[in-house]
C-alpha positions as CSV (number, residue, x, y, z in Angstrom):
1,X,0.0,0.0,0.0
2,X,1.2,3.2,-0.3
3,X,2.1,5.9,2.4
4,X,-0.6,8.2,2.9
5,X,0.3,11.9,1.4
6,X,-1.6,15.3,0.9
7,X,-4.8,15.1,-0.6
8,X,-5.7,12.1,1.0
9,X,-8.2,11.0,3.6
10,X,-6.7,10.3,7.0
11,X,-8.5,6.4,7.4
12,X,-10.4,5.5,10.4
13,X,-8.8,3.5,13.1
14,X,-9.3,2.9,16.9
15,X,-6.5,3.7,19.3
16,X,-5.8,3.4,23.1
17,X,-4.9,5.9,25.8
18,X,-5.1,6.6,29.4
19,X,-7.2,9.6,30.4
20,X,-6.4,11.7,33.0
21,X,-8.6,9.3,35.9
22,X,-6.2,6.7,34.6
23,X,-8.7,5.0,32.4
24,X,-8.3,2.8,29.3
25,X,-10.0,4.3,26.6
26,X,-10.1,3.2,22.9
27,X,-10.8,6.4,20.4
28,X,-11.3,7.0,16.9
29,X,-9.3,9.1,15.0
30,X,-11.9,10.0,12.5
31,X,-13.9,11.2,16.1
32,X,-10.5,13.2,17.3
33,X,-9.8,14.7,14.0
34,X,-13.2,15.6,12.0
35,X,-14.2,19.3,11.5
36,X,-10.5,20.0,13.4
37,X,-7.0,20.7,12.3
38,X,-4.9,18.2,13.8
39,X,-1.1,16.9,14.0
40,X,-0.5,13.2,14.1
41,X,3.2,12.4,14.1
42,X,3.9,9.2,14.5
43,X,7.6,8.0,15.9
44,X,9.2,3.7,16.1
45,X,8.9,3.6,19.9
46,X,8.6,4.8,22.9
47,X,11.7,5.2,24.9
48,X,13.6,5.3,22.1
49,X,16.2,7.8,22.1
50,X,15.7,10.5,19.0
51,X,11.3,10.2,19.7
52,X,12.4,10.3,23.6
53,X,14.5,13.1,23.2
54,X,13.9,15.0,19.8
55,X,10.4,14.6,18.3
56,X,8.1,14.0,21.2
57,X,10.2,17.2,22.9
58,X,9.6,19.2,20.1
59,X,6.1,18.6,20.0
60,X,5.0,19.5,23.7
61,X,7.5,22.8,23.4
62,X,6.1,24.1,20.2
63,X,2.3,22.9,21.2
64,X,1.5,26.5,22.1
65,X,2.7,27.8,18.9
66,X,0.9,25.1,16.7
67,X,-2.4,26.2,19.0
68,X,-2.0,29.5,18.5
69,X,-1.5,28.4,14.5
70,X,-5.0,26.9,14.6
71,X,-3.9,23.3,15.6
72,X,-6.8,21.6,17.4
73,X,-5.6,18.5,18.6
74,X,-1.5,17.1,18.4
75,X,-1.4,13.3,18.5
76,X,1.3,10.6,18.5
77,X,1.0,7.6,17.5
78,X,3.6,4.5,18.7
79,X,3.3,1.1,17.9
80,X,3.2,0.1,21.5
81,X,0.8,-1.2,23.8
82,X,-1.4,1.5,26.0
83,X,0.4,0.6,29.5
84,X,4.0,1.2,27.4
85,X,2.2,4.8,26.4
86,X,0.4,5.9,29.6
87,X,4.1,5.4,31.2
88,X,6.1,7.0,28.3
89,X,3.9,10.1,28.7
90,X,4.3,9.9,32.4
91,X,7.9,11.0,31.6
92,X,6.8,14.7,30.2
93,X,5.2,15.8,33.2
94,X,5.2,19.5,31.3
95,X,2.8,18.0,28.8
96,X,0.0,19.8,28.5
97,X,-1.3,19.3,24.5
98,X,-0.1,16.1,23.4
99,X,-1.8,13.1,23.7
100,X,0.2,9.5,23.7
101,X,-2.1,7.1,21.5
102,X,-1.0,3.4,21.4
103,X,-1.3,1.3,18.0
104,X,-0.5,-2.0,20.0
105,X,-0.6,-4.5,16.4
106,X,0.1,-1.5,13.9
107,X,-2.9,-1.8,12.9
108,X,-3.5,2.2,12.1
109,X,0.2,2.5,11.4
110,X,-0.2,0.0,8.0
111,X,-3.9,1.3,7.2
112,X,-1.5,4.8,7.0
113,X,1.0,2.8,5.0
114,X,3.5,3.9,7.2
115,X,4.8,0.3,8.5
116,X,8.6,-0.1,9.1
117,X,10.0,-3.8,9.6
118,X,12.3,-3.9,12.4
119,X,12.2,-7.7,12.7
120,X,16.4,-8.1,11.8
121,X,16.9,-5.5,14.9
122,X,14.5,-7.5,17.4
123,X,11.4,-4.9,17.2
124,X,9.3,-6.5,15.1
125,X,6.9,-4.0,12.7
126,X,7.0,-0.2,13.7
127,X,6.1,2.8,12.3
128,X,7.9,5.1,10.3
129,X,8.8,8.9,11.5
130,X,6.2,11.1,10.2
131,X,4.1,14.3,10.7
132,X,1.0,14.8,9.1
133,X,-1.0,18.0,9.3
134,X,-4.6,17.4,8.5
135,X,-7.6,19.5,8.4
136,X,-10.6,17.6,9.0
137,X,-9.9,14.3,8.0
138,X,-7.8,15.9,4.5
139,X,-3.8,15.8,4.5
140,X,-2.7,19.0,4.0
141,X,1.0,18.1,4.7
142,X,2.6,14.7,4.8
143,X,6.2,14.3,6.3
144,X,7.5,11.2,6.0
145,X,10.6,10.4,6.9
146,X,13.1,7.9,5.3
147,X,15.2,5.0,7.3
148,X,16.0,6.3,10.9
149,X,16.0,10.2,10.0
150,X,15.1,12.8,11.9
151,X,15.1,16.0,9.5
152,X,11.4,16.5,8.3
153,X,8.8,15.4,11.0
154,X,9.9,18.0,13.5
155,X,7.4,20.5,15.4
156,X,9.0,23.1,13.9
157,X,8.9,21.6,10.3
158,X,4.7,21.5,10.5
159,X,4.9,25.4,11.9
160,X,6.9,26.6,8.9
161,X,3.8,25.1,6.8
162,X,1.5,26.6,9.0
């Protein structure tokens, strides 16, 4: 399949997150991103060292300027289970804007075309490094990144296109 890319329509998928009563919920994008302008960037793992300490950084840090720009809603997406993300987000506690969605099988993360196979390393199927600016349910701007780059899903790449 190929990557989603501008033009497109985001596809509908069910994800998992803790709320802030440190419940379970499952949530579907198309419900988090119709009639809004939202960010979904999605990163190979949490923990991992350039989403731990690059993207997911850059994200929470820039979140009032991408409000300010309009932004609605900024999501990430990890192939991980919901425990792995409720934990992971645990480590920002200056996160205010971003909310930690988990795509446990990848299911989402394929449906975007955006699978990464990770089996010779011992991680099994992940997602690709992207950032995708959409305005309800439309991609307006589709950064994809390319092997284990870091150059155009930043926070600050999806303001200059704001």
């Amino acid at each position: 399949m190929a990557p989603i890319g501008v033009g497109d329509t985001i596809p509908d998928g069910t994800l998992s997150y803790f709320d802030e009563n440190d419940q379970k919920q499952d949530v579907s994008i198309h419900s988090l991103a119709a009639g809004k302008k939202v960010v979904i960037f999605g990163v190979p793992g949490a923990f991992t060292p350039t989403c731990s300490l690059k993207h997911v950084p850059g994200f929470i840090e820039k979140a009032e300027e991408l409000k300010a720009k309009g932004v609605d809603e900024i999501l990430c997406i990890s192939v991980n289970d919901p425990f792995v993300m409720k934990v992971w987000a645990k480590t920002y506690p200056e996160n205010k804007h971003v909310k930690f969605l988990a795509d446990g099988s990848a299911t989402y993360t394929r449906a975007l075309g955006l699978e990464l196979d990770l089996s010779e390393k011992g991680l099994g199927i992940r997602s690709r490094r992207f950032a995708l600016l959409v305005d309800d349910l439309k991609v307006k701007v589709a950064n994809v990144e390319s092997g284990g780059e870091f150059t155009v899903s930043s926070a600050d790449e999806i303001l200059k296109a704001l």
